[in-house]
N, C-alpha and C positions, 0 to 999 in steps of 0.2 A: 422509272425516272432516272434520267444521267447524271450524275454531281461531277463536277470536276473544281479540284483546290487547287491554286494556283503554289506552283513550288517555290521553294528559295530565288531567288535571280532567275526567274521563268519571266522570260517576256509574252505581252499578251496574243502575239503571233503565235508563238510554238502552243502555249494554250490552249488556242481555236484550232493550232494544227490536231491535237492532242484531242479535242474534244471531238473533230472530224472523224477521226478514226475508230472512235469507242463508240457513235450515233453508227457508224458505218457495222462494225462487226457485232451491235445488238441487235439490227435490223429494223430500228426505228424509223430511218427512211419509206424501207421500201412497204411499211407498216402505212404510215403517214400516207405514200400515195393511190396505197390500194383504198385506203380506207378515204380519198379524196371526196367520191363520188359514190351513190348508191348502185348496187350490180344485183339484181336480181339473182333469185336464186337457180332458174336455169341459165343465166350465162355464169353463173359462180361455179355450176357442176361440167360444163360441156370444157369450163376451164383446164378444170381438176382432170377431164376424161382426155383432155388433148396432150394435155403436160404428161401421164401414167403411158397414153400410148407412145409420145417422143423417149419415154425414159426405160420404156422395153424396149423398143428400135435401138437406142444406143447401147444396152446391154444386150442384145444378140448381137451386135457386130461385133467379129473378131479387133482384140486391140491391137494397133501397129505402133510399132518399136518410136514412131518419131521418123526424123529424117535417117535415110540412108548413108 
Protein backbone atom coordinates (compact mmCIF):
# COMPACT_ATOMS: atom_id res chain seq x y z
CA UNK A 1 0.00 0.00 0.00
CA UNK A 2 1.22 3.83 -0.73
CA UNK A 3 0.95 6.34 2.20
CA UNK A 4 1.87 9.63 1.26
CA UNK A 5 1.74 12.77 4.15
CA UNK A 6 1.40 15.81 3.09
CA UNK A 7 4.64 18.26 4.00
CA UNK A 8 4.77 21.60 5.50
CA UNK A 9 3.56 24.19 2.76
CA UNK A 10 3.14 21.33 0.25
CA UNK A 11 0.49 22.14 -2.09
CA UNK A 12 -1.96 19.56 -3.16
CA UNK A 13 -0.58 19.45 -6.73
CA UNK A 14 3.05 18.68 -5.89
CA UNK A 15 1.41 15.96 -3.52
CA UNK A 16 -0.41 14.18 -6.39
CA UNK A 17 2.86 14.92 -8.25
CA UNK A 18 4.82 13.21 -5.52
CA UNK A 19 2.31 10.48 -5.18
CA UNK A 20 2.70 9.90 -9.09
CA UNK A 21 5.90 9.03 -8.97
CA UNK A 22 6.05 6.55 -5.85
CA UNK A 23 2.58 4.47 -7.72
CA UNK A 24 5.14 4.78 -10.70
CA UNK A 25 8.57 3.40 -9.32
CA UNK A 26 6.59 0.57 -7.14
CA UNK A 27 4.86 -0.69 -10.08
CA UNK A 28 1.48 -0.58 -8.86
CA UNK A 29 0.32 0.53 -12.22
CA UNK A 30 1.55 -1.75 -14.37
CA UNK A 31 0.38 -4.49 -11.43
CA UNK A 32 -3.25 -2.88 -11.60
CA UNK A 33 -3.42 -3.37 -15.45
CA UNK A 34 -2.13 -6.67 -15.76
CA UNK A 35 -4.09 -7.73 -13.21
CA UNK A 36 -7.23 -5.80 -15.19
CA UNK A 37 -8.61 -8.87 -16.76
CA UNK A 38 -8.20 -12.74 -16.49
CA UNK A 39 -5.15 -14.19 -18.82
CA UNK A 40 -5.05 -17.75 -18.94
CA UNK A 41 -2.42 -19.64 -18.16
CA UNK A 42 -1.06 -20.45 -21.60
CA UNK A 43 -1.28 -16.84 -22.77
CA UNK A 44 0.50 -15.99 -19.23
CA UNK A 45 3.42 -18.43 -20.20
CA UNK A 46 3.86 -17.90 -24.27
CA UNK A 47 3.97 -14.22 -22.54
CA UNK A 48 6.87 -14.96 -20.21
CA UNK A 49 8.47 -17.28 -23.54
CA UNK A 50 8.15 -14.25 -25.86
CA UNK A 51 9.50 -11.52 -23.35
CA UNK A 52 12.88 -14.42 -22.43
CA UNK A 53 13.36 -14.74 -26.18
CA UNK A 54 13.33 -10.61 -26.88
CA UNK A 55 15.68 -10.34 -23.80
CA UNK A 56 18.32 -12.92 -25.28
CA UNK A 57 18.11 -11.20 -28.84
CA UNK A 58 19.02 -7.96 -27.10
CA UNK A 59 21.77 -9.45 -25.18
CA UNK A 60 23.46 -11.11 -28.02
CA UNK A 61 23.62 -8.08 -29.91
CA UNK A 62 26.81 -6.24 -29.77
CA UNK A 63 26.10 -2.77 -27.79
CA UNK A 64 26.76 0.46 -29.85
CA UNK A 65 28.40 3.41 -28.28
CA UNK A 66 25.21 5.69 -29.17
CA UNK A 67 25.55 8.30 -31.73
CA UNK A 68 28.65 8.74 -33.65
Amino acid sequence: MVKIVLRERESAQEAVRRLRKIVERSGLKREMRRREYCEKPSEVKRREKNRAIRRAKAQSRPQTGGRA
